[in-house]
VOGU-3710 file (C-alpha; in Angstrom, 3 decimals, decimal comma):
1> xxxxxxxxxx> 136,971/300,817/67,432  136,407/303,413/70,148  136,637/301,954/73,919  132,881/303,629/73,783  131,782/300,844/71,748  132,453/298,387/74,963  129,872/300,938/76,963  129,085/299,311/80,022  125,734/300,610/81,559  125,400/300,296/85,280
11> xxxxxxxxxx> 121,339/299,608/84,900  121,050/295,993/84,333  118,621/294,149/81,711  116,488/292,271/84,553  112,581/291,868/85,388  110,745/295,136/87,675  111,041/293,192/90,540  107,542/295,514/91,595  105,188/298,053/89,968  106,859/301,460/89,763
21> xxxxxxxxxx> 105,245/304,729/89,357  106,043/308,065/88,321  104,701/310,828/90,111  105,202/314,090/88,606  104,014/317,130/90,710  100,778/318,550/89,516  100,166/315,589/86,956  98,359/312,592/87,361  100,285/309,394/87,514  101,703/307,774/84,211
31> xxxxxxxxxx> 103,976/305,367/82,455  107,627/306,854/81,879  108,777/305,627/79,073  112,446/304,558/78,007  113,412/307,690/76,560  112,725/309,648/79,667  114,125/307,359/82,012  117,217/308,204/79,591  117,440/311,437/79,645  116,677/311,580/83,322
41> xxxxxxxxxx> 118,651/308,849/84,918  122,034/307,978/85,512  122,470/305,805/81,437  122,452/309,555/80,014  125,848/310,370/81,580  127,701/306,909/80,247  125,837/307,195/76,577  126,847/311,449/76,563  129,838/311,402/74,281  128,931/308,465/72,340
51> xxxxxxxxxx> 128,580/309,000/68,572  124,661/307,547/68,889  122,613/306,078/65,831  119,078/306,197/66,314  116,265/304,046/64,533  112,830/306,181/65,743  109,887/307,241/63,554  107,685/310,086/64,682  106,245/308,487/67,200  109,136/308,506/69,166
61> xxxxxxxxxx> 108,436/311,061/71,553  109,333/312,553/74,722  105,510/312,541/77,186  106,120/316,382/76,381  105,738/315,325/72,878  109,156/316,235/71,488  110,858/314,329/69,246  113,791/311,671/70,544  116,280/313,271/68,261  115,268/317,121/69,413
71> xxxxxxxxxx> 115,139/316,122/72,881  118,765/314,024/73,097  120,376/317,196/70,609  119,341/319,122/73,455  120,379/317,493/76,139  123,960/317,059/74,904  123,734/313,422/73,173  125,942/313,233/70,165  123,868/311,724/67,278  125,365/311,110/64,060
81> xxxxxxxxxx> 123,293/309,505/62,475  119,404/308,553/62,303  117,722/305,381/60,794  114,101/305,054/59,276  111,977/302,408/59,141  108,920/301,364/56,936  106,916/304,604/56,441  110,084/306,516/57,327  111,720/308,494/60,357  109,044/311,051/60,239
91> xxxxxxxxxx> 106,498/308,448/58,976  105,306/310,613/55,836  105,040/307,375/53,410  102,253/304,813/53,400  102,259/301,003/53,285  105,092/299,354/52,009  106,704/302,174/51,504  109,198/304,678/52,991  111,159/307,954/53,083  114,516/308,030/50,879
101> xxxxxxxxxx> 118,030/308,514/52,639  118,302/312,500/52,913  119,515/314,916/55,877  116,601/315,665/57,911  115,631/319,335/57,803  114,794/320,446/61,717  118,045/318,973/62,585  120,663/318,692/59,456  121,734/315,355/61,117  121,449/312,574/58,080
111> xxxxxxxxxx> 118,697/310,079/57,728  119,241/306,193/56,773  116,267/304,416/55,149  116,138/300,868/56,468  113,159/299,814/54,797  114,051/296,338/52,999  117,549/297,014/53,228  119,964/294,159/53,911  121,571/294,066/57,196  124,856/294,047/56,117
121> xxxxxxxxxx> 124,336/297,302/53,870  122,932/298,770/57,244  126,162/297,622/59,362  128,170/298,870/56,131  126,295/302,095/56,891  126,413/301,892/60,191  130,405/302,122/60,182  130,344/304,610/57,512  128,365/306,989/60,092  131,152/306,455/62,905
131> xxxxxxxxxx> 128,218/305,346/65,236  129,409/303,805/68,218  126,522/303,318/70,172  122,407/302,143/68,666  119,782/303,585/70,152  116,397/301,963/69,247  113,114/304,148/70,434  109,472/302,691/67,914  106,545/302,485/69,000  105,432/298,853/68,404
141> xxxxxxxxxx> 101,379/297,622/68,247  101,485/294,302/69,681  101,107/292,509/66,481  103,666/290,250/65,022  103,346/291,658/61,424  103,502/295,245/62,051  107,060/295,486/60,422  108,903/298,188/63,306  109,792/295,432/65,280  111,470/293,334/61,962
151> xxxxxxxxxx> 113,063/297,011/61,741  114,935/296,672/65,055  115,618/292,633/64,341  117,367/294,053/60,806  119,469/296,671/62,888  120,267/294,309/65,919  121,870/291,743/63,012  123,680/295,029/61,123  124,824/295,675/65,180  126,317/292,290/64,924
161> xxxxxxxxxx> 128,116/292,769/61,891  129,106/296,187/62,393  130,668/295,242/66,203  128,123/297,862/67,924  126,442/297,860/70,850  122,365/298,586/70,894  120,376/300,016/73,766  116,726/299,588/73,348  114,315/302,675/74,594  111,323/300,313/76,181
171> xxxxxxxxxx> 107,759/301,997/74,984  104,311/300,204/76,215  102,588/297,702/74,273  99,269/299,610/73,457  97,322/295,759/73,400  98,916/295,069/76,998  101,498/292,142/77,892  99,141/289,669/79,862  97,449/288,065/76,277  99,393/285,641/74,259
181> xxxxxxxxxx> 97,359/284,215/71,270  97,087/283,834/67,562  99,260/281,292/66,037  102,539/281,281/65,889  105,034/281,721/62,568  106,602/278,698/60,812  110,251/278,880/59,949  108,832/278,349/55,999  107,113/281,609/56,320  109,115/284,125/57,393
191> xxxxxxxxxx> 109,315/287,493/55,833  109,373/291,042/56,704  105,790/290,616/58,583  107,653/287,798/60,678  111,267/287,261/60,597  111,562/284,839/63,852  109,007/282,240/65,963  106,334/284,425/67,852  102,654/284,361/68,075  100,248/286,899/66,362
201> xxxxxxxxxx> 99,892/288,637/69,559  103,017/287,955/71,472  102,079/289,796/74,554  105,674/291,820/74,782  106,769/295,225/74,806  109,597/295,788/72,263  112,187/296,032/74,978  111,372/292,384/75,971  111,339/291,777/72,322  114,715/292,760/71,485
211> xxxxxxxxxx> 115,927/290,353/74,249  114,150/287,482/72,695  115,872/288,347/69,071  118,994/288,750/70,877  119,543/285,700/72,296  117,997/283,957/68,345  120,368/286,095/66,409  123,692/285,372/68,681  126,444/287,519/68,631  125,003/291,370/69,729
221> xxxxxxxxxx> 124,935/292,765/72,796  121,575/294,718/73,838  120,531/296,496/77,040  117,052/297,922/77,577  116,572/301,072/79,692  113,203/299,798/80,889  109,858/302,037/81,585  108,780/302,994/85,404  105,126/302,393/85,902  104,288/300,500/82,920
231> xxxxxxxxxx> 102,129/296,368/84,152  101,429/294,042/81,939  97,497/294,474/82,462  97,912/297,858/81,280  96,149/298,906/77,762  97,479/302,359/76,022  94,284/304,190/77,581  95,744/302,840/81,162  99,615/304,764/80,403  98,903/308,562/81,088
241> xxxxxxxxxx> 100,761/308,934/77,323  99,290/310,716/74,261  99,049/308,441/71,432  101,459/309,967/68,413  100,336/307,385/65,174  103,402/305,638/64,952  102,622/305,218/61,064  99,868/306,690/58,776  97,320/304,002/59,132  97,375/303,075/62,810
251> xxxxxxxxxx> 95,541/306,343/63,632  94,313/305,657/67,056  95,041/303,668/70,237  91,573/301,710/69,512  92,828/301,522/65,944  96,031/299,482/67,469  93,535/297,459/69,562  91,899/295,879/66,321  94,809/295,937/64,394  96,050/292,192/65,941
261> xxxxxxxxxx> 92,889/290,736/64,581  91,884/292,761/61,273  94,834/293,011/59,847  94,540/289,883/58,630  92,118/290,842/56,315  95,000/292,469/54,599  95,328/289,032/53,426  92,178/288,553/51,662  89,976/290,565/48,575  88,307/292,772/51,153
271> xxxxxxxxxx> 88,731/296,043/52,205  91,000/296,374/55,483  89,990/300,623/55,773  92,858/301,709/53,987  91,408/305,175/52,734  89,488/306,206/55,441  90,034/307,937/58,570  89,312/304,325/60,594  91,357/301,882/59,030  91,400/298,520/60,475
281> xxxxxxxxxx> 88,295/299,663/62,419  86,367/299,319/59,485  86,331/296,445/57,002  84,108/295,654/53,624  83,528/294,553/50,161  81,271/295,499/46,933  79,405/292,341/47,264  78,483/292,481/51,199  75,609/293,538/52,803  74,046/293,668/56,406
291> xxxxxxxxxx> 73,858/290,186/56,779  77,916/290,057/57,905  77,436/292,805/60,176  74,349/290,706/61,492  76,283/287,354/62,005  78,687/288,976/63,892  77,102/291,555/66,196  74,767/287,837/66,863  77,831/286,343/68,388  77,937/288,625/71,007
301> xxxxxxxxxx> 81,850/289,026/71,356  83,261/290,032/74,426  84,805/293,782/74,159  83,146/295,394/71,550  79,868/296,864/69,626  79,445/295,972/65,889  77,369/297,604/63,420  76,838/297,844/59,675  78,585/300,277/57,860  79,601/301,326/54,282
311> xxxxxxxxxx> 82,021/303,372/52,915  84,471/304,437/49,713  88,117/304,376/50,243  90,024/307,056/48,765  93,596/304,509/48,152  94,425/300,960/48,519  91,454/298,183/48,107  88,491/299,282/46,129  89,597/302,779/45,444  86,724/304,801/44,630
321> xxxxxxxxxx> 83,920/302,166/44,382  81,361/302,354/47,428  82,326/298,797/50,347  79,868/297,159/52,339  80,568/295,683/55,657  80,786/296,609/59,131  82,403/298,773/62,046  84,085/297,706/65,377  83,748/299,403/67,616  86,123/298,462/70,913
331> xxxxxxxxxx> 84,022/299,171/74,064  86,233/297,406/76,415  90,241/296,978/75,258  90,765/294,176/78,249  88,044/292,012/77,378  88,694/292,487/73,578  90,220/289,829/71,856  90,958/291,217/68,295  92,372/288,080/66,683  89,387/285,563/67,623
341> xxxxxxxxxx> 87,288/288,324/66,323  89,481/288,540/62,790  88,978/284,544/63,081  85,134/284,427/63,552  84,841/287,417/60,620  86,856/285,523/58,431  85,400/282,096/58,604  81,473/283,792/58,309  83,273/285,502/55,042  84,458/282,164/53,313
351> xxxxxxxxxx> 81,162/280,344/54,463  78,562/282,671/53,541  80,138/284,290/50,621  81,755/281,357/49,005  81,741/282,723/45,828  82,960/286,030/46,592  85,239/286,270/49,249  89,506/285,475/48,204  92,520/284,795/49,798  95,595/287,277/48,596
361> xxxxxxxxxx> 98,023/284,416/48,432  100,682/283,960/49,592  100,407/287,241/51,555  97,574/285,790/53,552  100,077/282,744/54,854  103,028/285,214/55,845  100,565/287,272/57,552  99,076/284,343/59,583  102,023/282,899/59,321  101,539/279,319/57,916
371> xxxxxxxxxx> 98,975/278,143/55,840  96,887/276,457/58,614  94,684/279,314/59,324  93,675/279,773/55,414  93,158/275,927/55,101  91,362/275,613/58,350  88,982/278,587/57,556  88,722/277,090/54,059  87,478/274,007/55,327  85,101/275,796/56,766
381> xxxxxxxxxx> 86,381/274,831/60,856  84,379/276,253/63,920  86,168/279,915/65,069  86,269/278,533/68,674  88,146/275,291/67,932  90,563/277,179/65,295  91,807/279,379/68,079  92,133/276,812/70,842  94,302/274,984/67,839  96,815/276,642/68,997
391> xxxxxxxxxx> 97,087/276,242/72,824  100,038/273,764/72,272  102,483/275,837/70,537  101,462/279,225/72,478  101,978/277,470/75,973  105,622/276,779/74,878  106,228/280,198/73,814  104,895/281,558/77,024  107,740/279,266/78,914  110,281/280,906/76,347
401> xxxxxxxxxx> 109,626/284,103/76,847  109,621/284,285/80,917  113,207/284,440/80,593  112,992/287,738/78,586  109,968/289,974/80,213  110,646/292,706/82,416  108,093/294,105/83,942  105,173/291,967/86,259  101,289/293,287/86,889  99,413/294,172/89,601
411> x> 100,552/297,343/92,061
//
């Protein structure tokens, strides 16, 4: 193995002892994310040389809005190799779906899909590619079942196997990093919505996230070239950055906000806005009517307007047939709390609509990630005392992960 795979970079994996901000003449101020501080600071001239592998999708951007792998070509990075996750490198392919190992076309360099794949056919491939060094730049949403970060856990495991080091390009957390909540995933449940023990919302940027799987999965070595400017109060609107969808269906930054919360109702027989230009926004069913959009808009939830809405969705649930239901609309992304909101919608659903409303089981379990939630909400339990179920387990999580975060709040 090539002494480069023993790189040793001089910038340490430790927490932003203080806010730091990048001031860019003639600009306002913004968040710098990894990728930048990579190709500007003194990493780029220990990883130059290094035959890199990079996992990215589209939105892995420069704040000039190049791509990662344009951008590093450019500046003299050697990459051998790039790696696709669900949806694909340039995020063409829908849900559960992704784009087939090819040579990408801007830059002839060829593409590995990930998707599902074992990670020791991904450290087989890995080798096969001569890569010496992994560079991981995706652009997470703050939710524990949007599958990028299971992406990275695959490729830190195939790092393992494969002997390679992995250096992690830190990107914001669109939801923020103050909030912890939702409930956490049982060992039982684990799939590729949840491979390891973290909360719905787990409050982390995937930086801080790869440090957590890190020290679970034994056995890898990962550094983090860290952001400048980026708190833990901050929401995407707060960064300075354009949002680039990191996949088809998280169009938005307010999109991302809801997604925590309503994509849970992947889980059941309604509609989640697959097919329409607000997925996850929007949510419905053949059988509803104003009376859910009532309930809800009647409990007065902190962060956001709701109103009634239908629609037809073009693909997915209900293809073609007109939905009933309702809109969110975020008003306020700090005062928002998507996954009480999913919680209060889906417990109004099973008690009002009895009849009607279904659970996709066992989807709906590895998306909560235990059967409590379902059972609970079956039982027809209060919204309020559902989510402060889960105080216990969260407060122990927020103690574990201290040890892993990187950046703190406040200026």
């Amino acid at each position: 193995m090539s002494e480069k795979a023993g790189l040793s970079l001089k910038r340490p994996c430790r927490a932003v002892p203080e806010a730091l901000t990048r001031d860019v003449p003639g600009e306002e101020m913004r968040v710098s994310p990894g990728i930048e501080q990579l190709l500007d600071g003194e990493v780029s001239s220990q990883v130059k040389g290094t035959a890199i592998g990079l996992l990215a999708s589209a939105a892995s951007v420069t704040p000039d809005l190049r791509h990662d792998l344009d951008a590093l070509l450019a500046a003299g990075f050697k990459v051998v190799s790039v790696f696709g996750p669900e949806h694909g490198f340039r995020s063409t392919a829908q849900a559960a779906e992704s784009e087939s190992s090819t040579i990408d076309a801007n830059t002839g360099v060829p593409v590995v899909d990930t998707y599902r794949r074992d990670p020791a056919e991904i450290a087989d491939r890995v080798r096969a590619a001569g890569v010496e060094l992994l560079l991981v730049d995706l652009q997470d949403v703050g939710a524990r079942f949007y599958t990028y970060v299971w992406s990275m856990y695959d490729m830190l495991v195939a790092a393992g196997l494969a002997g390679v080091p992995v250096l992690v390009l830190d990107r914001p957390n669109p939801v923020g990093g103050d909030i912890v909540a939702g409930p956490m995933l049982a060992a039982e449940f684990a799939s590729f919505v949840g491979r390891a023990p973290v909360p719905l919302r787990h409050g982390m940027t995937i930086g801080e996230l790869a440090r957590l799987f890190a020290d679970l999965i034994g056995g890898v070595r990962v550094d983090v070239v860290p952001m400048r400017g980026w708190r833990r109060e901050m929401r995407f609107g707060d960064t300075g950055l354009v949002w680039v969808p990191p996949s088809p269906n998280i169009p938005t930054a307010l999109t991302a906000a809801c997604y925590p919360g309503t994509g849970l109702i992947e889980g059941t027989n309604l509609s989640e806005g697959r097919g329409t230009t607000t997925p996850f926004e929007v949510l419905g069913a053949p059988w509803l009517d104003a009376r859910l959009a009532r309930s809800i808009a009647a409990l007065e939830l902190p962060g956001a307007a709701v109103r009634q809405t239908s629609f037809v969705p073009a693909f997915s649930k209900h293809a073609g047939t007109p939905v009933h239901g309702l809109h969110l609309h975020v008003t306020d992304p700090r005062r928002f709390d998507p996954v009480h909101t999913a919680v209060a919608i889906l417990a109004t659903l099973r008690c009002c609509w009895p009849d009607d409303f279904a659970w996709r089981t066992p989807f709906c379990d590895k998306l909560a990630g235990s059967a409590a939630l379902r059972e609970s909400i079956d039982a027809c339990g209060d919204a309020a005392d559902i989510t402060a179920s889960w105080e216990g387990p969260l407060n122990a999580f927020r103690a574990l992960r201290e040890r892993f975060l990187l950046y703190g709040s406040g200026r």
